[in-house]
N, C-alpha and C positions, 0 to 999 in steps of 0.2 A: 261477509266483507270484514277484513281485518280490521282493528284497531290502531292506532301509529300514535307515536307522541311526536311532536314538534321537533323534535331531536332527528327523529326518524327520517321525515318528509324533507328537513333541510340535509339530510347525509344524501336522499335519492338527489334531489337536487343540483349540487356540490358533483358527484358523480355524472350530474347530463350535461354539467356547463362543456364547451368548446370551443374551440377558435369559430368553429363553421356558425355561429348562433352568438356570435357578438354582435356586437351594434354595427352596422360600418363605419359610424360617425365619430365611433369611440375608437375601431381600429385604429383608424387615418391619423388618428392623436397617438396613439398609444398601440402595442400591436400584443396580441393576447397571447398570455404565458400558465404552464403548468403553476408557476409562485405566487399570482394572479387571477385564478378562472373565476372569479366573478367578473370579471372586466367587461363590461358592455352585456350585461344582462339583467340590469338592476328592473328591465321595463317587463319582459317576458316572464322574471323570476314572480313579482310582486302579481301578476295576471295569476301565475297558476297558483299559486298561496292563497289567492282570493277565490277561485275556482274550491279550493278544498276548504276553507275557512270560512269567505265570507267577508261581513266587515268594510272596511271602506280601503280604496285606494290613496298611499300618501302622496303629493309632489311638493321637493322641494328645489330650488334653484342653487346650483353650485358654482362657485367663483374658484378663482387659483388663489393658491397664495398671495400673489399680489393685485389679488382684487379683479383680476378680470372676469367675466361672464364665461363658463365651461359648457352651459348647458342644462340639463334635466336631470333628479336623481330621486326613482321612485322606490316604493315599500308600504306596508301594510300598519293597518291599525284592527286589530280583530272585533271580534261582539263586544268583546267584556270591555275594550280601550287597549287592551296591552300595544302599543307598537311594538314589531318586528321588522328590523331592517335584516335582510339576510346578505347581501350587499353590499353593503358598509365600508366594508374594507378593503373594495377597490380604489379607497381614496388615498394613496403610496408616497403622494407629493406635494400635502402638507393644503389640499381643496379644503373647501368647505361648503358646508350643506346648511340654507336656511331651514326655518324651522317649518316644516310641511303643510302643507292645507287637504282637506280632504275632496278628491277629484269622484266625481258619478261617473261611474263607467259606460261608457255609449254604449248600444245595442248590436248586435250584429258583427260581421266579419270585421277584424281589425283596420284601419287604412293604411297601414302599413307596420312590417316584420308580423304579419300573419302567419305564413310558413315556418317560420323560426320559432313563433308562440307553440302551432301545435307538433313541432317536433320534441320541443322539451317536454312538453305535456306528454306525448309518445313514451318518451325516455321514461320519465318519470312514473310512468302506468305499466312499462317493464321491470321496476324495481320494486315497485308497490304490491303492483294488482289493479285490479279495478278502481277507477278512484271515485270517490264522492265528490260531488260540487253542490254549491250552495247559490241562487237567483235571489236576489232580493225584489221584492214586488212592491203594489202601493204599500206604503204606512209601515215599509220595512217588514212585511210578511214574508217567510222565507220559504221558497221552495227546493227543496232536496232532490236531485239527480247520482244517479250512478253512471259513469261511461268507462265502458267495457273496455277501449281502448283497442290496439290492435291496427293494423296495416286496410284492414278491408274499408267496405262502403258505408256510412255512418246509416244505419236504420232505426228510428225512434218508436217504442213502446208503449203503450198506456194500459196501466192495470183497471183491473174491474172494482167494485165495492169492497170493501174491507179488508182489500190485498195492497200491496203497496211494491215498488218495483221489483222489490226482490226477488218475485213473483216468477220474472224472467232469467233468475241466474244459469235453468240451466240451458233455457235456449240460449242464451249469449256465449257458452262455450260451443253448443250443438252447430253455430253459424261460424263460428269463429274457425279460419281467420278471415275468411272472404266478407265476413261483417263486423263493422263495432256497433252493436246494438247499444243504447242510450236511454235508460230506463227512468222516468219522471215517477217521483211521490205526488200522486194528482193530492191538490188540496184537502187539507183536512184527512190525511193519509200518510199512514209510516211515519216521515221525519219533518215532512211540511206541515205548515204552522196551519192551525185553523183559519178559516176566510170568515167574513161579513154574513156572506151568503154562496150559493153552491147553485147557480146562476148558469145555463147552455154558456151563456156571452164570457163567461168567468172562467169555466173549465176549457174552452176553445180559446181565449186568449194567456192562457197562463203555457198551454203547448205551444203557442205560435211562441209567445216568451220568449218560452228555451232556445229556439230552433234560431231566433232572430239573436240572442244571448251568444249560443256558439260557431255564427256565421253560417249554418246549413240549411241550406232548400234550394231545390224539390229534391225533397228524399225519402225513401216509403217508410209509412207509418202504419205498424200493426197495433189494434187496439181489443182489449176482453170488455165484453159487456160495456160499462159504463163508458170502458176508452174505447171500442168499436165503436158506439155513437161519437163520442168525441173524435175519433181519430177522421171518420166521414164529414164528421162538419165542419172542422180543421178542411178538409179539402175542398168542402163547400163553397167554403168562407175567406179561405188563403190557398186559388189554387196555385198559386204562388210558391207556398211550402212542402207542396206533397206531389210526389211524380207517383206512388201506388197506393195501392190500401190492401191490406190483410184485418178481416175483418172477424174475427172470434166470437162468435154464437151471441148472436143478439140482431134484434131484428128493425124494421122501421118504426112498427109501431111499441116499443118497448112499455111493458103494464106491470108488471111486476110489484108487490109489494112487501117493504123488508119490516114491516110494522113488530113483525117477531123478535129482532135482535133486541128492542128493549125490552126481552123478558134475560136477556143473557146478564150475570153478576158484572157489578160494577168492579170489584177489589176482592183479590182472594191471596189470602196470606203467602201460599206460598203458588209457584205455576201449576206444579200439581193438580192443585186443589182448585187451581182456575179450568184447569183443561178437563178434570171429571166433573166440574160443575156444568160446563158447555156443551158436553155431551157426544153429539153425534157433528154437532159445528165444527167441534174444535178439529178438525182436519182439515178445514178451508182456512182455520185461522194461525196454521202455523208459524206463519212469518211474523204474524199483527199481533202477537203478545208482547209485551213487557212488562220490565219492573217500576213501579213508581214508588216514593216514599212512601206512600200509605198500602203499598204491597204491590200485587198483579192484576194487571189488567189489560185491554185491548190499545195500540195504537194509535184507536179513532175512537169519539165520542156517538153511540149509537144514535142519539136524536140526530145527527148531523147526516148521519148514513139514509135514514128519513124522512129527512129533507132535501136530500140527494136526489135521491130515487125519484121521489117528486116532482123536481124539477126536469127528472129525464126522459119520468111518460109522456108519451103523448106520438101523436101522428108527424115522426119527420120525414117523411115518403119526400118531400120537396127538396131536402139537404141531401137525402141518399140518391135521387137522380137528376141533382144539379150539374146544367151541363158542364162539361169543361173540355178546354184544348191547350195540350192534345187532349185524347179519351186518355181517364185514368186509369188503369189500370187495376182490378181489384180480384182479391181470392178470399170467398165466402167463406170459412169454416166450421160446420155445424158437428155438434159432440150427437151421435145415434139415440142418445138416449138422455138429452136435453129436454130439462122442464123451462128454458126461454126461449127457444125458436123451434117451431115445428119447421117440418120438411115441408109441407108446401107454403109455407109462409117464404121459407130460403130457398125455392123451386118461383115462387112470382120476384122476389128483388132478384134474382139471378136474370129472369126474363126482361124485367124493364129496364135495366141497366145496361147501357153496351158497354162491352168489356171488363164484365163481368161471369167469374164461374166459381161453382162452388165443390166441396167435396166433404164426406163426411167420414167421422172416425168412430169407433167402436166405446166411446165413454159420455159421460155427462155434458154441462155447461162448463166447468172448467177445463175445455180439450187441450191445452198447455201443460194440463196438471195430470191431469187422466191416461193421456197415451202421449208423452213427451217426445217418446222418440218418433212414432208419424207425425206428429205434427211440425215438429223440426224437419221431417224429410219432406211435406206438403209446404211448407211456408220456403224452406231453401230451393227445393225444386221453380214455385214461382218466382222469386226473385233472381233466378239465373234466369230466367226469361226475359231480366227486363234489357239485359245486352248493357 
């Protein structure tokens, strides 16, 4: 994923305004000009800035020159305080803008210029690339998203232990365009902040989150390990948000123990030196290195991975054959030669599940990783299915 400076993101911006994505409120006043394309977008602009940034939403109330009431004029205050008006300078005729207060963004689909939001967002993710967004959670915890972007059906992803979404770059081009895949940093993972705790109730409502965040459900949700249990209980729990399941080599009863990663170094000078220290890991952990001040190390803290895990043993047979209607839809896929699900463990959830089947690929427990391009042609195949 690139890099951008604020320069950058306001040129893609500036570039997607239009007459067709102004306000109508603002037309009716005023009717939108090349000398002018900010003009009625101060509301959808300041949305996608916080989708990429984060930070709070500004409103302030603007009067005309002689004092009369114009309306609403919004813009951004980021993490660190800076305000960003990108906007601004739709004001030609001498308005004025009180001094802003800071609005909490409602959940869910806009109530209105929802259409108009994610076409700019569209725009904007063709001049980019993929963009990042940012979910603010309790206590201002942030969670980090990637959306792939693209014309197709929105499909949401959840990586497994110590991967983080990146995880899916390159099924997100393998589906694309008939999909914009939508890749979540599960807590305590990649770019999302650490949680409290690493809680079923915690990782199933930080996915509902996003989905209720960017206005979508029911919409299938494939998940690896950790988010294969997550993305099932997501459907358990909100069948509300999920119309299928793709479900990545992990079983009901998940046992697994990652008690080994805190033998892996904390900080190694240089990556190098982190990735011969890791050994035979360091191939699952290619995404999840960085650099910190005091050198290199992993993007998650291993005790947390630990206590992860912990929490996501145990017998959920009740959440994987929770009924729902319609029947969810679901494709099993097991890696041949996986040390987390045997074949007749992914041979009985295939059975007690209706509508449910499974199929298996020639690699280990990471089969996204292992054999990318079946697995891309098994996961696209089902979802053309779903009509």
């Amino acid at each position: 994923m690139s890099a951008w400076t604020l320069s950058k993101i306001e040129s893609a911006l500036r570039a997607s305004w239009s007459a067709d994505l102004s306000s109508p409120e603002d037309i009716t006043k005023r009717g939108w000009s090349a000398d002018n394309p900010s003009w009625g977008h101060c509301d959808i602009t300041a949305l996608v800035l916080h989708d990429l940034c984060g930070g709070e939403l500004m409103l302030g109330e603007v009067t005309s020159q002689a004092g009369r009431p114009e309306g609403y004029h919004w813009w951004n205050r980021l993490p660190g305080g800076l305000e960003v008006d990108l906007t601004r300078e739709q004001f030609v005729l001498g308005e004025r803008v009180t001094p802003g207060r800071p609005v909490v963004r409602p959940p869910g689909r806009l109530r209105r210029r929802w259409e108009e939001y994610q076409e700019l967002r569209r725009r904007v993710s063709d001049r980019l690339g993929s963009l990042p967004g940012v979910l603010a959670r309790e206590g201002g915890r942030r969670l980090a998203y990637v959306d792939h972007g693209g014309p197709g059906r929105a499909l949401l992803a959840l990586h497994g232990h110590f991967e983080a979404g990146a995880t899916f770059d390159r099924l997100a081009r393998d589906l694309a365009p008939d999909w914009r895949l939508i890749a979540l940093d599960q807590r305590g993972h990649g770019r999302s902040d650490r949680p409290a705790e690493f809680s079923r109730e915690g990782y199933v409502a930080d996915a509902a989150a996003l989905l209720d965040h960017l206005g979508l459900g029911p919409i299938p949700v494939l998940g690896h390990g950790l988010g294969g249990v997550n993305a099932y209980q997501l459907a358990a729990w909100r069948p509300d948000l999920v119309s299928a399941l793709v479900v990545e080599d992990i079983g009901a009863e998940p046992a697994s123990d990652l008690a080994f990663c805190l033998d892996w170094p904390y900080r190694a000078p240089r990556r190098a030196e982190l990735v011969s220290a890791l050994g035979a890991a360091a191939v699952y952990l290619e995404g999840s290195l960085q650099e910190y001040e005091d050198g290199w190390g992993t993007a998650f803290v291993p005790q947390d991975m630990v206590d992860s895990q912990r929490s996501l043993a145990g017998d959920h047979w009740g959440d994987w054959l929770a009924p729902t209607a319609p029947v969810c839809p679901v494709l099993l896929v097991r890696g041949r030669r996986s040390d987390e699900l045997t074949g007749e463990h992914a041979a009985e959830m295939v059975r007690r599940r209706p509508g449910a089947r499974s199929v298996e690929l020639p690699t280990g427990h990471r089969v996204h990783a292992g054999a990318p391009a079946g697995f891309a042609r098994e996961v696209a195949g089902f979802l053309a299915e779903l009509g």
